[in-house]
C-alpha positions as CSV (number, residue, x, y, z in Angstrom):
1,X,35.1,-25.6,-7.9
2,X,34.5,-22.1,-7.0
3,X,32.7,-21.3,-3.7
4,X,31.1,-17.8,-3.2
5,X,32.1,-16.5,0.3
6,X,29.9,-13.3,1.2
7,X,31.6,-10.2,2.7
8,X,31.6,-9.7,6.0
9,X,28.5,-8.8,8.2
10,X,31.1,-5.3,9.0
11,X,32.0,-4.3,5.7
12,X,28.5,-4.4,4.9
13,X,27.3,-2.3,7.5
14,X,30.3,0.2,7.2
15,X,29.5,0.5,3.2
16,X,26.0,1.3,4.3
17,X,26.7,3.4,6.7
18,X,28.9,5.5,4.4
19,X,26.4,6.1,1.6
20,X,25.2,9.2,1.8
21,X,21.0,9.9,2.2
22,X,20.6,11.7,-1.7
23,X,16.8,12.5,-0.4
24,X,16.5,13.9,2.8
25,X,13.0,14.5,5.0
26,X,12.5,17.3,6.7
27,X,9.0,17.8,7.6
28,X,7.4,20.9,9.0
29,X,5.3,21.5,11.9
30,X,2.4,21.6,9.8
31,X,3.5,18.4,7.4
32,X,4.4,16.4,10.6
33,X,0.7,17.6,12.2
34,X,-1.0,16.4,9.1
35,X,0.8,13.1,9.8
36,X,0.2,12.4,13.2
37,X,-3.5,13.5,12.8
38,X,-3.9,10.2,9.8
39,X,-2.3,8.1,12.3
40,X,-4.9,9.4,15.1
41,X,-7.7,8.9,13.0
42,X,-7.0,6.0,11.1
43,X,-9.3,6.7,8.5
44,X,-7.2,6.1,5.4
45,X,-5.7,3.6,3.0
46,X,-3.2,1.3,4.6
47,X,-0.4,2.5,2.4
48,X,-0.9,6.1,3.4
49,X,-0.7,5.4,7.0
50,X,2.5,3.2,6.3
51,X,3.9,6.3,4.5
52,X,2.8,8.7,7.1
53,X,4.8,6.4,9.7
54,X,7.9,6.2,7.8
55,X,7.8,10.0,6.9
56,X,7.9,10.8,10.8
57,X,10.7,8.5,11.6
58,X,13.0,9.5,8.7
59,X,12.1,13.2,9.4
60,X,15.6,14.9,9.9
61,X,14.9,18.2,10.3
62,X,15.1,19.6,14.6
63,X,13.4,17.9,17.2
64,X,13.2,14.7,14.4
65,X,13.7,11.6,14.9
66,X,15.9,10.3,11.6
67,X,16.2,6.7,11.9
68,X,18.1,5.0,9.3
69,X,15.9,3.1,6.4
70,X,16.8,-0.3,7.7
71,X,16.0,0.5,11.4
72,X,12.5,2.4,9.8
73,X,12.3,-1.1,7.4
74,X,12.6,-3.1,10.3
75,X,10.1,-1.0,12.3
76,X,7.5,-1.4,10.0
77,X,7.9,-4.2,8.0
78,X,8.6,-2.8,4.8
79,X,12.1,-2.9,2.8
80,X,14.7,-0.1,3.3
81,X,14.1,0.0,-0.9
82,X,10.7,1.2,0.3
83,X,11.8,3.4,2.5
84,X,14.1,5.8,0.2
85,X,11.5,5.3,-2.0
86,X,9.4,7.3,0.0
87,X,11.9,10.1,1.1
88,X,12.5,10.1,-2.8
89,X,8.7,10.9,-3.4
90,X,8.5,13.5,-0.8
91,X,12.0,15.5,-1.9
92,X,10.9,15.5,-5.3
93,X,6.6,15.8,-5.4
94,X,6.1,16.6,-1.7
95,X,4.1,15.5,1.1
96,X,0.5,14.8,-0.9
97,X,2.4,12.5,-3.6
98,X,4.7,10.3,-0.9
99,X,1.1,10.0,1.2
100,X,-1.1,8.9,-2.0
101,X,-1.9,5.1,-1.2
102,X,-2.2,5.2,-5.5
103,X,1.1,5.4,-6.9
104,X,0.3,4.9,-10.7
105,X,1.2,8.1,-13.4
106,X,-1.7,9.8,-14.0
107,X,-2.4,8.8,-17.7
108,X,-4.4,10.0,-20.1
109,X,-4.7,8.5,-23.2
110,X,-5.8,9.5,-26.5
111,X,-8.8,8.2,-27.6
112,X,-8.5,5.5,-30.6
113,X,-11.9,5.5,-31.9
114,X,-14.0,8.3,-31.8
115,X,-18.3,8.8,-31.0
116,X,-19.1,8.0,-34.7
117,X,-16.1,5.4,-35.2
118,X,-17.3,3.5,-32.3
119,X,-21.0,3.6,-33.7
120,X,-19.7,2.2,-37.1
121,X,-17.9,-0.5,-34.9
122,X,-21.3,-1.3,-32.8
123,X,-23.6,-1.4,-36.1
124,X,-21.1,-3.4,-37.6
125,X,-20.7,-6.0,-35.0
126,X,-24.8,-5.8,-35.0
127,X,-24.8,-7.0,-38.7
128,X,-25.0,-9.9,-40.0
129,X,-21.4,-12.6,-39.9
130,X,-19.2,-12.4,-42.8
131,X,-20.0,-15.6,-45.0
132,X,-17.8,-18.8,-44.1
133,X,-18.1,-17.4,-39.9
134,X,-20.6,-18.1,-37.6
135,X,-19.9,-15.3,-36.1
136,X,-17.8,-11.9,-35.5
137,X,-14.4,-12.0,-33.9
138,X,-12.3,-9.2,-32.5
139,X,-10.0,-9.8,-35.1
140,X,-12.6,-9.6,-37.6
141,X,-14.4,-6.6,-36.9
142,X,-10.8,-4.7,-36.6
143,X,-10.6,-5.9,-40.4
144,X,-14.0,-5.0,-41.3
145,X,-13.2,-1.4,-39.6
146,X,-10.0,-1.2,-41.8
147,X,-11.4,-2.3,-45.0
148,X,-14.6,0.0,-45.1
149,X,-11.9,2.8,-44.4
150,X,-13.4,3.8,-40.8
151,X,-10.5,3.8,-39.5
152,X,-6.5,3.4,-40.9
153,X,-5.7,1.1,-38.2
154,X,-7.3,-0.1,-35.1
155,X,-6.4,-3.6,-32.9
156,X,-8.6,-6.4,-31.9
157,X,-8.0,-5.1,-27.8
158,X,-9.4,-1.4,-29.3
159,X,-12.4,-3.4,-30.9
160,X,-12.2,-5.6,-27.8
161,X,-12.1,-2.6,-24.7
162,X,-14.7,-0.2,-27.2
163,X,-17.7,-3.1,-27.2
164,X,-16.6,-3.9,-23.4
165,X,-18.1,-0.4,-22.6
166,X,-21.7,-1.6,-24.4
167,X,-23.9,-4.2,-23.4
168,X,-23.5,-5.3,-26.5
169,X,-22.9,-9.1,-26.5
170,X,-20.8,-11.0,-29.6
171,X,-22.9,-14.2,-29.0
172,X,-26.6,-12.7,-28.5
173,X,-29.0,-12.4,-31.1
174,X,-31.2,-9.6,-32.0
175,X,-34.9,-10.3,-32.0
176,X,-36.3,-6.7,-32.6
């Protein structure tokens, strides 16, 4: 039977130790004021005070603190993965992007239906059921959008996320 041993606590800590920081901070008098003035106030996201903390104690640049991840990790409660993922953001975006408490791309999709391909959709789904339905499904109306050549393609989440945006209501009946 194999048994797993784990390395020893020192050669963990000297293999550590000997990686080399690939994103150094080095905040300037004015980036390290604009920290320290979040903290003082208090006035913003969680996430973005956390960040503003570890910023300051990683800062390596004169008169700097520069703790190590795991001491800042341990400091804060936050993993040392967390940690050089912050230093990463600041090297590489700067102080405004490792401060964001949103860290999502900024996407911007195309549009899949246009204005008069989402009123075709909305009269449609108005309209009477196909025979044999009681009526209209998402999967349906994508068909129905296909077949009468509104569109070339289009999913029952499109059809789904476009009526979403309406009031309009699948099971409600029109009494106009």
């Amino acid at each position: 039977m194999l048994t797993f041993e784990p390395a020893p606590a020192a050669y963990i800590a000297a293999e550590v130790t000997a990686m080399r920081k690939v994103y150094v901070v080095e905040l300037t008098e004015p980036q390290r004021e604009q920290c320290e003035r979040m903290l003082e106030t208090g006035s913003h996201p969680a996430r973005s005070l956390r960040h503003a903390q570890i910023l300051l104690k990683a800062d390596t640049s004169l008169g700097g603190p520069g703790w190590t991840d795991s001491a800042i990790g341990e400091a804060f409660g936050v993993t040392p993965m967390t940690v050089a993922r912050v230093r990463k953001v600041m090297a590489t975006e700067g102080l405004e992007a490792a401060l964001s408490h949103y860290r999502g791309p900024n996407r911007e999709y195309p549009r899949k239906l246009d204005g008069h391909q989402e009123a075709q959709l909305v009269a449609l789904a108005c309209s009477a059921a196909p025979p044999g339905h009681a009526r209209w499904t998402l999967r349906l109306l994508a068909g129905r959008m296909v077949e009468l050549g509104y569109v070339d393609r289009v999913s029952h989440e499109t059809v789904h996320q476009t009526l979403k945006k309406t009031s309009f209501s699948r099971g409600a009946t029109y009494s106009g």
